[in-house]
Every structure is written in C-alpha cells, then in structure tokens.
C-alpha positions in Angstrom: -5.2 -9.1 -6.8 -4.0 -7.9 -3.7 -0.1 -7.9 -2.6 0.5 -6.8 0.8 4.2 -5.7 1.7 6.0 -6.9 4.8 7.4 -3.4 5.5 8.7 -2.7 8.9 10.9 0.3 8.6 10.2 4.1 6.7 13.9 3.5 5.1 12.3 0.2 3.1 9.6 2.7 1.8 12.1 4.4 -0.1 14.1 1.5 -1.3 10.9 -0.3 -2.8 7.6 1.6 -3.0 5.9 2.4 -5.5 4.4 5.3 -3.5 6.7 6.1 -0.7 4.7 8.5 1.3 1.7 6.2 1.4 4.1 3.3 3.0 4.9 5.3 5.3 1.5 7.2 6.5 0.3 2.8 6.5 3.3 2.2 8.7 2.7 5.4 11.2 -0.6 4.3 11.7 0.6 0.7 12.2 -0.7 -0.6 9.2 1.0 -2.4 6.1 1.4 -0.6 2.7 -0.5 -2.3 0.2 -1.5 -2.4 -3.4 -4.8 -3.5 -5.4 -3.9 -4.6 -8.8 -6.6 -5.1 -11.2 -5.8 -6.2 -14.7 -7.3 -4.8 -18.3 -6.7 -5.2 -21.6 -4.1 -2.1 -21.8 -2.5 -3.2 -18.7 -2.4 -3.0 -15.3 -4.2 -0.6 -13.0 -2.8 0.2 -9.3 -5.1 1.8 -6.2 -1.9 1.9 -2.9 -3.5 2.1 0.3 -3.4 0.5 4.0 -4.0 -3.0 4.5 -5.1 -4.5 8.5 -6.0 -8.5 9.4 -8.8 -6.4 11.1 -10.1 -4.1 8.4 -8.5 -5.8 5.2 -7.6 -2.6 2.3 -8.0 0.2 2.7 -7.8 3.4 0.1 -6.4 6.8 2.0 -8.4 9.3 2.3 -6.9 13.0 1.8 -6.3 14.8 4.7 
C-alpha cells in the first residue's frame, strides 16, 4: 500500500510525521512525503520516502 500525504508546510511535518526530517527533505525538493506499507504476519513494515505524479516513490538516498 501506498499513502501519500497532502503536506504543504515544514510545520505539518512536525505535527504528523512519522519521520519528520524526511517530510521535509520531500517538501524542499518539491515532492510529497510518503510511506510504503507492506503488511506481514507480525505486523506492519514502513519504507518513508518521496513520492512525484512524475516518478511515483521514491526511497532517499543518504547524502
């Protein structure tokens, strides 16, 4: 599953996110913060990354 967040502002990073400082490395590079949710038996696994119309998601890489 993906759930792509509707984030506009680095101030609704902190309220929500799960991982702030990704949401806000997304928004500076005009992208939307966005999680990958895959589901097994012990529960629920989470990759955050970038997500574009263009390019659809998109894992960080470290800089």
């Amino acid at each position: 599953m993906l759930r792509v967040f509707p984030t506009f502002r680095p101030e609704e990073c902190e309220d929500w996110a799960i991982m702030p400082f990704v949401c806000k490395r997304c928004l500076w590079e005009g992208k939307r913060y966005a999680q990958q949710i895959r589901f097994f038996e012990d529960g629920p696994y989470r990759t955050h990354g970038c997500y574009t119309e263009k390019k659809g998601f998109e894992v960080l890489e470290e800089k």
